[in-house]
N, C-alpha and C positions, 0 to 999 in steps of 0.2 A: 890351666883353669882360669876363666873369668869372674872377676872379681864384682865386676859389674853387673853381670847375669846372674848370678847367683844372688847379690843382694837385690833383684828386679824381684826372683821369684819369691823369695823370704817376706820382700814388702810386700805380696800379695795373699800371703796367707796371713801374714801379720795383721793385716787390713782386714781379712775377711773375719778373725778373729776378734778383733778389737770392735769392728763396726755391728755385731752382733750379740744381742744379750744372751738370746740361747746360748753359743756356743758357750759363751764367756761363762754363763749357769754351769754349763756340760763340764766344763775346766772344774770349777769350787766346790759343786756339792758332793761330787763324789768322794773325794777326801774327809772331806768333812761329815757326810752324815756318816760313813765306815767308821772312824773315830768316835762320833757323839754315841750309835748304834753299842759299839763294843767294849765303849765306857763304862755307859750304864750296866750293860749288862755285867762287866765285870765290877762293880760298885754292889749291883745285888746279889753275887752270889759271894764276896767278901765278905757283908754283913749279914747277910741269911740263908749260910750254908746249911743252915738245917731245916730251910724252911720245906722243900721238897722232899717229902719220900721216897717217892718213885720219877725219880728225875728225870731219867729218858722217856719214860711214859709220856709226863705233862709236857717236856719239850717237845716230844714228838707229834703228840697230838696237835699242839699249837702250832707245828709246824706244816702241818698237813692242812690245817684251815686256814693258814696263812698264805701258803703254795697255792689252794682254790680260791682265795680273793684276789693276786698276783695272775692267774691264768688266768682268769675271767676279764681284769680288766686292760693288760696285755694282747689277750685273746680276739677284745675288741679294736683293739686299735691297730691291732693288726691287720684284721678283714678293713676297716675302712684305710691304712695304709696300703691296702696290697689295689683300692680302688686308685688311689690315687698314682703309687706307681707303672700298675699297666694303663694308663690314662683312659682307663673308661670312668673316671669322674663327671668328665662333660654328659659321656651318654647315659648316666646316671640318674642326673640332673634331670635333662631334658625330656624323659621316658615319662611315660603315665604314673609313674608312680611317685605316691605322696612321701613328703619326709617321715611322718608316723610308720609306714609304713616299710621305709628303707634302715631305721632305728630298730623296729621291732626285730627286724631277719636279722640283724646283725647282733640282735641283744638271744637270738634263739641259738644260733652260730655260733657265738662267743659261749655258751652253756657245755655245746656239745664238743667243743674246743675243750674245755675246760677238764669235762668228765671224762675224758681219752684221758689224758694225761694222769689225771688224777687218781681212777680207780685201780689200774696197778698198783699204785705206791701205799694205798689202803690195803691190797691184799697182801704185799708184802710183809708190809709190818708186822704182820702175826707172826709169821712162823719164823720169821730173822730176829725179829728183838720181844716176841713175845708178849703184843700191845697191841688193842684194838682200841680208834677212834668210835665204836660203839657202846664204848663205856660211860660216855655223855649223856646218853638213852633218847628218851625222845627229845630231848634239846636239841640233840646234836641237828636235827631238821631246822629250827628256825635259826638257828648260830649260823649254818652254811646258808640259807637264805637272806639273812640279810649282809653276812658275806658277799652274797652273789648281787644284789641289788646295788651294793657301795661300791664293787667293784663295774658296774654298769657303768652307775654316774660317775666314776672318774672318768672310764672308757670315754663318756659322753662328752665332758669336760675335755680332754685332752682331742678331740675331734673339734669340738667347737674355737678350740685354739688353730688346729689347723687349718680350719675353715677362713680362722682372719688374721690370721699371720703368714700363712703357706709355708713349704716346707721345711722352713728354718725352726718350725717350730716340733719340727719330728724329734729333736733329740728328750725334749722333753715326757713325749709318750713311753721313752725307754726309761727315765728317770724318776715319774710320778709314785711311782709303790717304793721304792728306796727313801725318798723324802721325806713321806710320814710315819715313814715304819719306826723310828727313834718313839715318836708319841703315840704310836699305836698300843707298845706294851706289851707285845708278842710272847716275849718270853721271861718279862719282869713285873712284880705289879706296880701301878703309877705310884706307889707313895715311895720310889726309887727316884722320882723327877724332878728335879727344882721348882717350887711352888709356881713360876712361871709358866712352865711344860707344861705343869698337872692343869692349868687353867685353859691352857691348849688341846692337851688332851682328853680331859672330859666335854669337848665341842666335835671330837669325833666318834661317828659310832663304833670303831675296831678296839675303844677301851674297853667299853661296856661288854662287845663279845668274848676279849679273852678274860676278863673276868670274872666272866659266869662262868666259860670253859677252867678255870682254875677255882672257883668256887666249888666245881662237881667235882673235879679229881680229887682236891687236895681236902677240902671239907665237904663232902658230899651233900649237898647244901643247894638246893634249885631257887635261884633268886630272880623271878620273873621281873623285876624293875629295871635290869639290866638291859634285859630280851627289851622290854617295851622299849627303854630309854633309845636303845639301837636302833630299831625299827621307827622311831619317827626322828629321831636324828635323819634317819636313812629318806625318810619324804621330804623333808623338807630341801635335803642336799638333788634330793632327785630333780623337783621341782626346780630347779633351780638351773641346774645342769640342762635337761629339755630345751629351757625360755634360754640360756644361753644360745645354744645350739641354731632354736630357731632365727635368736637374733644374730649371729656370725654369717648363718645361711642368706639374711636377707640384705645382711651389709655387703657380703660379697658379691651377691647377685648384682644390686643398687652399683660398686663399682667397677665389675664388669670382671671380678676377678676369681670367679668359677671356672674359667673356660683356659686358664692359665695356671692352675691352683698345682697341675702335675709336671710342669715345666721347671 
Protein backbone atom coordinates (compact mmCIF):
# COMPACT_ATOMS: atom_id res chain seq x y z
CA UNK A 1 0.00 0.00 0.00
CA UNK A 2 0.92 3.46 -0.76
CA UNK A 3 1.09 5.77 1.74
CA UNK A 4 1.31 8.65 -0.47
CA UNK A 5 -1.65 7.78 -2.65
CA UNK A 6 -3.79 7.29 -0.22
CA UNK A 7 -3.16 10.54 1.68
CA UNK A 8 -3.47 12.22 -2.20
CA UNK A 9 -7.11 10.94 -2.25
CA UNK A 10 -8.00 11.72 1.49
CA UNK A 11 -6.76 15.50 0.73
CA UNK A 12 -9.25 15.53 -2.04
CA UNK A 13 -12.28 14.83 -0.38
CA UNK A 14 -10.97 16.56 2.73
CA UNK A 15 -10.69 19.54 0.37
CA UNK A 16 -13.87 19.02 -1.26
CA UNK A 17 -15.40 18.93 2.32
CA UNK A 18 -13.79 21.73 3.92
CA UNK A 19 -13.96 24.10 0.79
CA UNK A 20 -17.79 23.87 0.88
CA UNK A 21 -20.36 25.16 3.18
CA UNK A 22 -23.22 22.96 2.02
CA UNK A 23 -21.40 19.93 2.64
CA UNK A 24 -19.88 21.20 5.71
CA UNK A 25 -24.16 22.19 6.60
CA UNK A 26 -24.93 18.38 5.42
CA UNK A 27 -22.15 17.08 8.20
CA UNK A 28 -23.88 19.47 11.47
CA UNK A 29 -27.34 19.59 11.07
CA UNK A 30 -28.22 16.36 10.90
CA UNK A 31 -27.16 15.48 14.31
CA UNK A 32 -28.08 18.23 15.61
CA UNK A 33 -31.64 18.95 14.68
CA UNK A 34 -32.38 14.75 15.44
CA UNK A 35 -31.22 15.79 19.03
CA UNK A 36 -32.91 19.27 19.46
CA UNK A 37 -36.07 17.45 17.37
CA UNK A 38 -36.30 14.50 20.21
CA UNK A 39 -35.45 16.62 22.94
CA UNK A 40 -38.24 18.57 22.98
CA UNK A 41 -40.30 16.15 22.25
CA UNK A 42 -39.17 14.14 25.07
CA UNK A 43 -39.16 17.42 27.46
CA UNK A 44 -43.15 17.46 26.58
CA UNK A 45 -44.28 14.41 26.98
CA UNK A 46 -42.07 14.21 30.68
CA UNK A 47 -44.11 17.14 31.86
CA UNK A 48 -47.46 16.72 30.12
CA UNK A 49 -48.09 13.15 30.17
CA UNK A 50 -51.57 13.79 30.52
CA UNK A 51 -51.80 16.25 28.32
CA UNK A 52 -53.17 13.96 25.40
CA UNK A 53 -56.00 11.70 25.49
CA UNK A 54 -55.96 9.99 22.57
CA UNK A 55 -52.33 10.10 21.88
CA UNK A 56 -51.97 8.19 18.73
CA UNK A 57 -54.76 9.99 17.21
CA UNK A 58 -53.28 13.50 17.61
CA UNK A 59 -49.70 12.22 16.67
CA UNK A 60 -51.09 10.65 13.99
CA UNK A 61 -52.89 13.15 12.64
CA UNK A 62 -50.10 15.51 12.80
CA UNK A 63 -48.19 13.37 11.25
CA UNK A 64 -50.01 12.94 8.13
CA UNK A 65 -50.15 16.88 7.63
CA UNK A 66 -46.63 16.88 8.30
CA UNK A 67 -45.69 13.89 5.68
CA UNK A 68 -48.15 16.30 3.04
CA UNK A 69 -46.05 19.61 3.71
CA UNK A 70 -42.70 17.18 3.50
CA UNK A 71 -44.05 15.64 -0.01
CA UNK A 72 -45.07 18.53 -1.49
CA UNK A 73 -42.09 20.47 -0.87
CA UNK A 74 -39.65 17.60 -1.67
CA UNK A 75 -41.89 16.74 -4.34
CA UNK A 76 -40.93 20.04 -5.83
CA UNK A 77 -37.49 19.94 -5.77
CA UNK A 78 -37.47 17.02 -6.89
CA UNK A 79 -39.14 17.69 -10.44
CA UNK A 80 -36.88 20.75 -10.74
CA UNK A 81 -33.70 18.35 -9.64
CA UNK A 82 -34.67 15.68 -11.99
CA UNK A 83 -34.59 18.97 -14.80
CA UNK A 84 -31.40 19.55 -13.88
CA UNK A 85 -30.03 16.19 -13.63
CA UNK A 86 -31.02 14.92 -17.14
CA UNK A 87 -29.70 18.24 -18.33
CA UNK A 88 -32.66 19.60 -20.10
CA UNK A 89 -32.21 22.65 -17.88
CA UNK A 90 -30.62 24.48 -20.79
CA UNK A 91 -33.53 23.48 -23.03
CA UNK A 92 -35.83 24.56 -20.37
CA UNK A 93 -34.55 27.83 -20.24
CA UNK A 94 -34.43 28.49 -23.78
CA UNK A 95 -37.98 27.16 -24.85
CA UNK A 96 -40.93 29.60 -25.20
CA UNK A 97 -41.92 29.12 -22.15
CA UNK A 98 -42.14 31.79 -19.43
CA UNK A 99 -40.83 31.19 -15.68
CA UNK A 100 -44.51 31.82 -14.38
CA UNK A 101 -45.18 29.35 -16.26
CA UNK A 102 -42.51 26.60 -15.64
CA UNK A 103 -43.26 27.30 -11.61
CA UNK A 104 -46.95 26.85 -12.02
CA UNK A 105 -46.49 22.95 -13.73
CA UNK A 106 -44.20 22.26 -11.27
CA UNK A 107 -46.18 23.64 -8.32
CA UNK A 108 -49.41 21.47 -10.12
CA UNK A 109 -46.84 18.37 -10.24
CA UNK A 110 -45.58 18.67 -6.88
CA UNK A 111 -49.66 18.41 -5.63
CA UNK A 112 -50.22 15.33 -7.48
CA UNK A 113 -46.81 13.98 -6.33
CA UNK A 114 -47.89 14.58 -3.04
CA UNK A 115 -51.51 13.09 -3.03
CA UNK A 116 -50.13 9.54 -4.55
CA UNK A 117 -48.29 9.18 -1.65
CA UNK A 118 -50.45 10.68 0.72
CA UNK A 119 -53.84 9.19 0.24
CA UNK A 120 -53.11 5.67 1.13
CA UNK A 121 -51.74 6.36 4.26
CA UNK A 122 -55.13 8.47 5.13
CA UNK A 123 -57.03 5.30 4.30
CA UNK A 124 -55.02 3.16 6.32
CA UNK A 125 -55.15 4.74 9.28
CA UNK A 126 -58.77 3.76 9.98
CA UNK A 127 -58.93 0.42 9.90
CA UNK A 128 -55.12 -0.33 11.57
CA UNK A 129 -55.20 2.19 14.39
CA UNK A 130 -58.67 3.28 14.19
CA UNK A 131 -58.16 7.28 13.39
CA UNK A 132 -59.40 9.42 10.82
CA UNK A 133 -57.70 12.76 9.77
CA UNK A 134 -61.47 13.81 9.04
CA UNK A 135 -62.11 14.57 12.50
CA UNK A 136 -60.61 18.25 11.92
CA UNK A 137 -63.91 18.75 9.75
CA UNK A 138 -63.79 21.39 7.45
CA UNK A 139 -60.49 22.69 8.83
CA UNK A 140 -58.84 19.91 7.85
CA UNK A 141 -59.12 21.87 4.03
CA UNK A 142 -57.43 24.96 4.73
CA UNK A 143 -54.71 23.31 7.40
CA UNK A 144 -53.62 21.12 4.26
CA UNK A 145 -53.80 24.23 2.05
CA UNK A 146 -51.73 26.22 3.56
CA UNK A 147 -49.63 23.11 4.27
CA UNK A 148 -49.45 22.81 0.72
CA UNK A 149 -48.66 26.70 -0.30
CA UNK A 150 -45.57 26.71 2.51
CA UNK A 151 -44.48 23.76 1.36
CA UNK A 152 -44.35 25.35 -2.49
CA UNK A 153 -42.26 28.35 -1.09
CA UNK A 154 -39.75 26.38 0.27
CA UNK A 155 -39.82 24.08 -2.81
CA UNK A 156 -39.28 27.66 -4.44
CA UNK A 157 -36.57 28.72 -2.13
CA UNK A 158 -34.51 25.75 -2.29
CA UNK A 159 -34.74 26.02 -6.44
CA UNK A 160 -33.80 29.64 -6.23
CA UNK A 161 -30.62 28.36 -4.26
CA UNK A 162 -29.91 26.00 -6.84
CA UNK A 163 -30.28 28.45 -9.49
CA UNK A 164 -27.23 30.52 -7.88
CA UNK A 165 -25.14 28.32 -6.15
CA UNK A 166 -25.62 25.03 -8.55
CA UNK A 167 -25.31 21.80 -7.51
CA UNK A 168 -23.60 21.95 -4.42
CA UNK A 169 -26.39 23.42 -3.15
CA UNK A 170 -28.68 20.03 -3.71
CA UNK A 171 -27.85 18.79 -0.36
CA UNK A 172 -29.66 21.18 1.09
CA UNK A 173 -33.19 20.47 -0.80
CA UNK A 174 -32.97 17.15 1.12
CA UNK A 175 -32.28 18.91 4.51
CA UNK A 176 -34.77 22.02 4.43
CA UNK A 177 -38.04 20.12 6.12
CA UNK A 178 -35.68 18.61 8.94
CA UNK A 179 -34.36 22.04 9.89
CA UNK A 180 -37.50 23.71 10.76
CA UNK A 181 -39.34 20.86 11.86
CA UNK A 182 -37.73 21.30 15.82
CA UNK A 183 -39.87 24.95 15.44
CA UNK A 184 -42.46 23.76 13.56
CA UNK A 185 -44.14 22.06 16.82
CA UNK A 186 -45.41 19.11 15.09
CA UNK A 187 -46.02 16.98 17.72
CA UNK A 188 -45.44 19.33 20.90
CA UNK A 189 -47.00 22.69 21.66
CA UNK A 190 -44.60 25.80 21.35
CA UNK A 191 -44.83 26.65 25.10
CA UNK A 192 -42.21 23.43 25.09
CA UNK A 193 -39.58 25.95 23.42
CA UNK A 194 -37.11 28.09 24.92
CA UNK A 195 -38.46 31.64 24.79
CA UNK A 196 -35.90 32.17 21.91
CA UNK A 197 -37.49 29.18 19.61
CA UNK A 198 -40.93 30.36 20.54
CA UNK A 199 -39.93 33.91 18.93
CA UNK A 200 -38.86 31.82 16.02
CA UNK A 201 -41.43 29.84 15.77
CA UNK A 202 -44.40 32.06 15.96
CA UNK A 203 -42.66 33.73 12.27
CA UNK A 204 -43.45 30.40 10.80
CA UNK A 205 -46.63 29.45 9.52
CA UNK A 206 -46.54 25.34 10.58
CA UNK A 207 -47.03 26.65 14.37
CA UNK A 208 -50.07 28.22 13.83
CA UNK A 209 -51.28 24.90 11.76
CA UNK A 210 -50.57 22.44 14.25
CA UNK A 211 -52.13 24.37 16.65
CA UNK A 212 -55.31 24.60 15.56
CA UNK A 213 -54.84 20.87 14.41
CA UNK A 214 -54.30 20.24 18.30
CA UNK A 215 -56.87 22.97 19.37
CA UNK A 216 -59.74 20.56 17.34
CA UNK A 217 -58.56 17.19 18.68
CA UNK A 218 -57.73 17.84 22.14
CA UNK A 219 -60.24 20.91 22.99
CA UNK A 220 -62.52 20.82 20.15
CA UNK A 221 -62.22 24.37 19.90
CA UNK A 222 -62.06 25.98 15.87
CA UNK A 223 -59.68 28.98 16.44
CA UNK A 224 -59.80 30.89 12.98
CA UNK A 225 -56.79 33.29 14.12
CA UNK A 226 -54.50 30.56 13.77
CA UNK A 227 -55.89 29.59 9.99
CA UNK A 228 -55.72 33.42 9.21
CA UNK A 229 -52.35 33.96 10.91
CA UNK A 230 -50.95 30.99 8.59
CA UNK A 231 -52.24 31.97 5.46
CA UNK A 232 -50.62 35.36 5.36
CA UNK A 233 -47.52 34.30 7.09
CA UNK A 234 -47.75 31.94 3.98
CA UNK A 235 -48.01 35.36 1.26
CA UNK A 236 -45.89 37.00 2.41
CA UNK A 237 -42.91 33.94 2.57
CA UNK A 238 -44.49 33.17 -0.87
CA UNK A 239 -43.80 36.56 -2.09
CA UNK A 240 -40.81 36.35 -1.32
CA UNK A 241 -39.61 33.05 -2.50
CA UNK A 242 -41.10 33.94 -6.33
CA UNK A 243 -38.72 37.64 -6.30
CA UNK A 244 -36.05 35.34 -5.19
CA UNK A 245 -36.28 32.86 -7.67
CA UNK A 246 -36.83 35.49 -10.25
CA UNK A 247 -33.81 37.27 -9.05
CA UNK A 248 -31.21 33.89 -8.91
CA UNK A 249 -32.77 33.23 -12.46
CA UNK A 250 -31.61 36.57 -13.71
CA UNK A 251 -28.21 36.54 -11.96
CA UNK A 252 -27.43 33.40 -13.44
CA UNK A 253 -28.56 34.18 -16.90
CA UNK A 254 -26.34 37.82 -16.31
CA UNK A 255 -23.36 35.26 -15.56
CA UNK A 256 -23.63 32.79 -18.09
CA UNK A 257 -24.25 30.16 -15.56
CA UNK A 258 -27.62 28.50 -16.71
CA UNK A 259 -26.06 26.61 -19.42
CA UNK A 260 -23.72 24.83 -16.86
CA UNK A 261 -25.99 24.76 -13.74
CA UNK A 262 -26.20 20.44 -14.66
CA UNK A 263 -22.62 19.90 -14.99
Amino acid sequence: MNLIRIYGLFLRHFYLITRSFPRILDLIYWPTIQITLWGFISNFFAEYSTYYNNAVGIILTCAILYDFLFRTSIGFNMLFLEEIWSRNFTNLFISPMKISEIITSLVGTALIRALIGLVPAILLTSPLFGISIFNLGISLFFLFLSLYIFGITLGILVSAGLLRFGPSFENIAWSTMFLIAPFGCIYYPVDILPVFFQKVAFCMPLVYVFEEARSILVDQVVNLENIYKAFLLNVIYLTISISLFYYSFNQARKKGTLINIGE
